[in-house]
C-alpha positions, 0 to 999 in steps of 0.5 A, spaced: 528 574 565 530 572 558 535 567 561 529 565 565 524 564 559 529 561 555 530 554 561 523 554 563 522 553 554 528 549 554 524 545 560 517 543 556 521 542 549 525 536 553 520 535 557 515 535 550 520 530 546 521 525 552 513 524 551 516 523 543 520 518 544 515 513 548 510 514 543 515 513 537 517 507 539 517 501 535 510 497 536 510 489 535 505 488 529 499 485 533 496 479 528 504 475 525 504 477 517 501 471 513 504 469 506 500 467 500 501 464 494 498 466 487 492 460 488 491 461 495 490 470 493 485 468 487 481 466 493 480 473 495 478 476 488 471 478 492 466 473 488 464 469 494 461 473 500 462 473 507 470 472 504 474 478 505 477 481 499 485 482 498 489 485 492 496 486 492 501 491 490 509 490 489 508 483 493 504 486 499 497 484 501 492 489 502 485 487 505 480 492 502 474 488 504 472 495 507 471 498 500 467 492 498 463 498 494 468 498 489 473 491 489 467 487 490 464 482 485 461 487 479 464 493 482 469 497 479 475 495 480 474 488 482 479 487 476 485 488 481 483 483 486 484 477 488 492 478 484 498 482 484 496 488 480 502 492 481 503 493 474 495 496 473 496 500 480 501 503 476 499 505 470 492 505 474 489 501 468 484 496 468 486 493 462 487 485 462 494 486 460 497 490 465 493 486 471 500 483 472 506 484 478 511 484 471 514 492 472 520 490 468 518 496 462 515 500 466 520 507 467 519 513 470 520 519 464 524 526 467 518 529 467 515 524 472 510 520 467 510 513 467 511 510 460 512 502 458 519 501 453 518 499 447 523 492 444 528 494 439 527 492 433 
């Protein structure tokens, strides 16, 4: 009887994982990746309505149009759109400073803070 249970069990799990597998597999993206270039992303800093709203992260292009409500002209962080603002993401900073891609001084400390490094004098 166990012997029994144990095959019927082994049936369904593999049955179960074959179903995983067509499920799993890999996707074509449905619209081609575009680029864009710093003037071409400016564009899209949600100043001009009906345009969609695009900010940019570690060189990735987000489309957060959805969220007009907080990247939109006047909203509150409408400071990171229309840019690369992977420093300000990071830092999750507002200022004018860090709306930059630049990361070079950023590290992370043992205890998990981020911290910016000082020059040496």
């Amino acid at each position: 009887m166990a012997t029994t249970r144990t095959c019927v069990l082994l049936f369904v799990l593999s049955a179960t994982l074959a179903e995983e597998d067509v499920k799993l597999k890999y996707k074509a993206p449905t619209k081609p990746v575009r680029l864009f270039t710093e003037e071409e992303l400016r564009r899209y800093d949600g100043s001009q309505e009906g345009q969609p709203i695009y900010m940019a992260v570690k060189g990735v292009v987000f489309d957060v149009t959805k969220g007009k409500e907080f990247y939109g002209k006047d909203a509150p962080y409408n400071a990171l759109v229309g840019k690369d603002s992977t420093r300000a993401v990071a830092k999750m900073s507002l200022d004018p400073a860090d709306l930059t891609s630049d990361t070079v001084s950023l590290v992370c400390t043992p205890t998990g803070k981020l911290s910016v490094l000082t020059p040496l004098h």
